[in-house]
N, C-alpha and C positions, 0 to 999 in steps of 0.2 A: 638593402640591395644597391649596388653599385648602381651609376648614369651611364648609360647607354656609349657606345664607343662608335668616333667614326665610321664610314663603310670602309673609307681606305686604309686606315687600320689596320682592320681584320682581313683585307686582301695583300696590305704588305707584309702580315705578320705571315700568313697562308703561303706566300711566294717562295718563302724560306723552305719552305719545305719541298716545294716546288722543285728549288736550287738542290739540296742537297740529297735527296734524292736517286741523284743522278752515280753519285758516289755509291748509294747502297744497292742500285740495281747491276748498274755498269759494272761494277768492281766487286763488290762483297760477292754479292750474288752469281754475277755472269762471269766476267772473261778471268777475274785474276783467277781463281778456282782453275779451273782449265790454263789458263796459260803458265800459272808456277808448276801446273806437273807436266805441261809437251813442251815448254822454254823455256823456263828456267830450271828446274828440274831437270833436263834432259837426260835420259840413261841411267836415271834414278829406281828404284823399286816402288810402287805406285804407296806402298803404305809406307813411307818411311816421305814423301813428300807429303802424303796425309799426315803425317804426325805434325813436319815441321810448320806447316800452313796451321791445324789446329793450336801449334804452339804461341804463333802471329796473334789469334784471334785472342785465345784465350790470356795472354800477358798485354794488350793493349785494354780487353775489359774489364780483366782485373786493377789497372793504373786508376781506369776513371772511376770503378765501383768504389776505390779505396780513396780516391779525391774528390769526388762528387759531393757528400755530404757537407765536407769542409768549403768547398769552395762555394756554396749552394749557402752557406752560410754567411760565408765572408761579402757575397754579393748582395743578401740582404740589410749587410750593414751601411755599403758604400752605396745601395739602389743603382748600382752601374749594371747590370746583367746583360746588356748591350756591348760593353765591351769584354767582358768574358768570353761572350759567344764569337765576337769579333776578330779572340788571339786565336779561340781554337779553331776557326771557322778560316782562318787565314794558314793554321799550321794543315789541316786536312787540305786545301786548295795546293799548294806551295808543297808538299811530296807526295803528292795524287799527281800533278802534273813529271816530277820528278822521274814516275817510273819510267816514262818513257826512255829514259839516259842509260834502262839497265840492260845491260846484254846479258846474250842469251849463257847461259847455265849459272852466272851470277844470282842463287836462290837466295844466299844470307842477305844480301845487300835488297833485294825485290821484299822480302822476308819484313826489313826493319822498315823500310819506307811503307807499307800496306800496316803495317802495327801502328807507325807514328799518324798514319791517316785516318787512321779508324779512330786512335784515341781525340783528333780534331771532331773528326765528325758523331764519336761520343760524347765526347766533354761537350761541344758546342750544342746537344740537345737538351742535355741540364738546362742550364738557360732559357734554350728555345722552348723548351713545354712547360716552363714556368712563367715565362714572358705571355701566355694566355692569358691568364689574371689580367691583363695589360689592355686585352682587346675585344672582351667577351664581360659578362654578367654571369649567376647561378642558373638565371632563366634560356638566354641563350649558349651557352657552356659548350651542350653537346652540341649543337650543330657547327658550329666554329669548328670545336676540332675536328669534325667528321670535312668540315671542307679544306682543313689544312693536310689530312690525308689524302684524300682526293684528289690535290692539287700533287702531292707527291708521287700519286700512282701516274697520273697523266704525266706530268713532266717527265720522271726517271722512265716510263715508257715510253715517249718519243725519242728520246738524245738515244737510249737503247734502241730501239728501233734502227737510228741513221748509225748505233755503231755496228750493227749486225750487220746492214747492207754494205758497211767499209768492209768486213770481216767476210762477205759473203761473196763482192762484186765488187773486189779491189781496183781493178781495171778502172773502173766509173768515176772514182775518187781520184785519180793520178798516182796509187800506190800501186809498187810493184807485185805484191802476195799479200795475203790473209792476215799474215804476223805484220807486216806493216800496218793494217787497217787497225791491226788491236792494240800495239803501240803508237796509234794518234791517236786511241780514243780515250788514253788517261788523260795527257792534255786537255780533250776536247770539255773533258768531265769537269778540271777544276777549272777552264773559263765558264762554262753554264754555270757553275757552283757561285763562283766568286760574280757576276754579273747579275743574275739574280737573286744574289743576298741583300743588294744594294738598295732594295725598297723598304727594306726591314729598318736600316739603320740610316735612313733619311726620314722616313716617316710613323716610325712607332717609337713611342716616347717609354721611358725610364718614369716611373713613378716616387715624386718624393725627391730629388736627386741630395744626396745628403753630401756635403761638404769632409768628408772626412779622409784621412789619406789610407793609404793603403795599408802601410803597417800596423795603424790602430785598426785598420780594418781586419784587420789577421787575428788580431788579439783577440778582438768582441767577438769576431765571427767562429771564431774555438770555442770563447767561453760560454755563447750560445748554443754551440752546437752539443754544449757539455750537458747544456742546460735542458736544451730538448730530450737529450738524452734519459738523463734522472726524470723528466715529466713526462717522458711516451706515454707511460700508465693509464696517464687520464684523456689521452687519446686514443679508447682502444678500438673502435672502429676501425682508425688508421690501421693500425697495428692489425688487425684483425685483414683486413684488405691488403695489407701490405705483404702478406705470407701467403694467401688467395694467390697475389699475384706473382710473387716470388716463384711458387710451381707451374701455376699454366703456362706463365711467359716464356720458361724455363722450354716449354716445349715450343711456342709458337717460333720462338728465338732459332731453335736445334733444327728446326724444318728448313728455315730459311735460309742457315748457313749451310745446311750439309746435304740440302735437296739433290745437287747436281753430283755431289759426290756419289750421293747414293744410287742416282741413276746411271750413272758411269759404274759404280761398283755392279751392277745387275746386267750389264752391257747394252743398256743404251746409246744410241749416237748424238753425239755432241749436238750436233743441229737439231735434234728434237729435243733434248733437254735445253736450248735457246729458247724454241720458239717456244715452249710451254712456260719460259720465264717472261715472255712478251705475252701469252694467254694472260697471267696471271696478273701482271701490271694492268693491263686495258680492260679488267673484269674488275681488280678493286678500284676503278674509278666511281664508275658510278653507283657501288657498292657500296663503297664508305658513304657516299654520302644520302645513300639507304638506311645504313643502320643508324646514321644519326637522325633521319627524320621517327625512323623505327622508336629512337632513345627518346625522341619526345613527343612521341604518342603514348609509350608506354614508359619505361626508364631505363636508364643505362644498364643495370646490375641485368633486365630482364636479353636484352642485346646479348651481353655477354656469355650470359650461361647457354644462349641458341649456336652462337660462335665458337665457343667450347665441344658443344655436342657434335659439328659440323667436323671438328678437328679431331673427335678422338673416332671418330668413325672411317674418318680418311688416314691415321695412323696405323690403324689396323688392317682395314684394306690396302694398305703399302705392302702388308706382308705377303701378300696373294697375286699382285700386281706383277706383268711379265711381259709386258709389251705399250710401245710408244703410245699406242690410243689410251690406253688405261692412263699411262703417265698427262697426258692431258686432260683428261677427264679427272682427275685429281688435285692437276694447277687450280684448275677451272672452280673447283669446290674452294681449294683453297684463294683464288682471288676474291670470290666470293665474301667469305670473311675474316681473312686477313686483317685487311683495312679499321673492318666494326670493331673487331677485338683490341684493336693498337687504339684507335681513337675511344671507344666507349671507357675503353680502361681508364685512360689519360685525365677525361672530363669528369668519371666518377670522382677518381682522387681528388681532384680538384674543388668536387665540392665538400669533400671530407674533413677537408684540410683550412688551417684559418690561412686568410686572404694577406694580409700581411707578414706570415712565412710561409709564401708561398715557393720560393725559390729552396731553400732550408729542405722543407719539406719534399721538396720536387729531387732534392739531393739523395734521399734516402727513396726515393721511390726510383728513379735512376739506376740507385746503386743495386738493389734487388732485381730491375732488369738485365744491368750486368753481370752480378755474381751466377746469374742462370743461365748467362752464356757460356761463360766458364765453366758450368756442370756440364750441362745439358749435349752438348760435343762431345765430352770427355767421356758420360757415359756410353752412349752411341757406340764411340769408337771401342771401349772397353767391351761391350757386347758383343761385338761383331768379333773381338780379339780373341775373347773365352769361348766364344761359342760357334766359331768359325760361318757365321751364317749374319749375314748384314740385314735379311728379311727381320731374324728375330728382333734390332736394334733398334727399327723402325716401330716394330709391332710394340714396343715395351714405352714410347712415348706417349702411350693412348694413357698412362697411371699419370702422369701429370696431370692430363686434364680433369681427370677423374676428380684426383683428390685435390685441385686447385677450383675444382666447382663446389666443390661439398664445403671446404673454406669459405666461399664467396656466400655461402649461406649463411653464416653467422654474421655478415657485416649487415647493419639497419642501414639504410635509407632515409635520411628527412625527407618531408614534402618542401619545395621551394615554391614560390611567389616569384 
């Protein structure tokens, strides 16, 4: 059993998530959605800027599904994983702030900047949810990560919060309209990002730091990865978990990007599909760090499969769904557990997994949350295309969890000390 890790540590490792956060609430989630189909989009057909936006999402997570492995490997040769997280953590800051430059019906150009920011704030979580190893034990695991979630509901729920009141009561800010308040709040997003990443990489240390340069690092870090490859076998737990999680995430992932669309597609108003993405921020705060005390009373896998159950129950009630109260009462479920599901996930692997390729590993676990972003949209939208009916699209996510629960029963469990 590893020795016990500072407390500042695990609040600077925690803060990261804190930071970046901000980018998945603010931006994924909240305003870009809305604002590339009423501004940049303008005069557009509402499904043909649904396409190009899902085309954004889906080519930046396929870049890091198909780089994560590798570079997840190359970092365990060089034990730099701090500066990995560093490049892409600086490319998501640096054109998240960008958007604001882009005028209005300029979609391509809002398009490539939101793709090159996702894959920052993709790539940079390789890293960061390997870098736990870093500042946690087998014993304490889940609770760490359940407060590195935590810390990211709260944060990306405040900086949302102050961009909603820009967006809402522009006047108050010194902005002239609405759309001003929404183009400061990219900016506003990658300085919270880039300032609070800065406890991470002062105070959480790189374990091992191995003297090696880069290029041999490229080398090893392939032929490793060649290497895990050929040996997954004898890993089949992993492996057994890692296609578990391949389909559930697949849906939690689908909810989260395409929540607002769908509320929009049902004729919701923009202003309650905010505020029910500010329900659902301020509800997995203190949720995640429920289900991680939940995970160690009981254990993660049993977390997860209640988080599952929670989810495929509010996918199917989407279909029946027909009004604002309902749409909240639904965030509400789903802040609920959200949070347990992303964090119990995280810390299970982690104990699945050997401790010294933990980054490697963390690369293919990654990569299976991305390539299910990539599905997981694409069917949606293809449902709704064939079957002219967006209810049924919604209602057809509930077979992920299904059959991503029935998977997670074949994975054992060890007891940890």
């Amino acid at each position: 059993m590893s020795e016990p890790c500072p407390r500042k540590s695990v609040y600077a490792w925690a803060f990261y998530d804190w930071a970046n956060s901000a980018f998945a609430t603010t931006v994924m989630a909240g305003f870009f959605p809305i604002f590339f189909k009423k501004y940049w989009h303008a005069g557009s057909e509402v499904t043909v800027s649904t396409m190009h936006l899902g085309m954004s999402n889906s080519i930046a997570s396929l870049c890091v599904a198909i780089l994560a492995p590798i570079l997840g490997a190359v970092a365990d040769n060089t034990r730099s994983k701090k500066n990995f997280l560093g490049f892409f953590a600086l490319l998501g800051v640096i054109t998240t702030a960008m958007l604001f430059t882009v005028e209005q019906g300029d979609w391509f150009r809002a398009a490539c900047l939101y793709a090159l920011a996702t894959v920052g704030f993709l790539g940079g979580n390789v890293f960061y949810d390997a870098m736990i190893t870093n500042v946690s034990t087998n014993k304490n695991i889940d609770s760490v990560s359940a407060f590195g979630y935590s810390l990211g509901y709260l944060g990306g729920g405040i900086l949302f919060t102050i961009n909603v009141l820009m967006f809402q009561f522009p006047h108050l800010f010194g902005f002239a309209d609405g759309t001003a308040g929404v183009r400061a709040s990219f900016p506003l997003v990658a300085v919270w990002w880039a300032v609070f990443a800065v406890p991470l990489f002062v105070l959480v240390k790189d374990r091992n730091p191995a003297a090696v340069g880069f290029g041999t690092a490229i080398g090893k870090g392939i032929a490793q990865l060649w290497q895990t490859l050929k040996e997954i076998k004898k890993h089949k737990n992993v492996v057994l978990f890692l296609l578990s999680y391949w389909v559930y995430i697949d849906g939690v992932h689908t909810i989260i990007v395409m929540a607002i669309d769908y509320g929009m597609a049902i004729g919701l108003a923009a202003k309650d599909l905010i505020a029910a993405l500010l329900l659902t921020q301020f509800i997995g705060f203190p949720a995640a760090l429920g289900f991680g005390k939940l995970a160690s009373r009981l254990n993660a896998k049993i977390g997860i499969f209640i988080a599952l159950a929670a989810y495929c129950a509010t996918s199917i009630y989407g279909y029946f769904m027909d009004s604002a109260l309902e749409f909240y009462l639904l965030a509400g479920i789903v802040g609920l557990v959200q949070g347990g599901v992303q964090c119990l996930s995280r810390s299970l692997f982690a104990t699945l997994i050997p401790r010294d390729k933990a980054t490697q590993f963390f690369g293919f676990y990654n990569m299976m949350g991305k390539f299910a972003t990539v599905i997981g949209p694409a069917i949606m939208g293809q449902v709704a295309y064939w079957t002219g009916s967006p209810r049924l699209s919604i209602a057809c996510i509930s077979v992920m969890f299904i059959v991503g629960g029935l998977l997670l029963c074949t994975v054992r469990v060890e007891a940890t000390d």
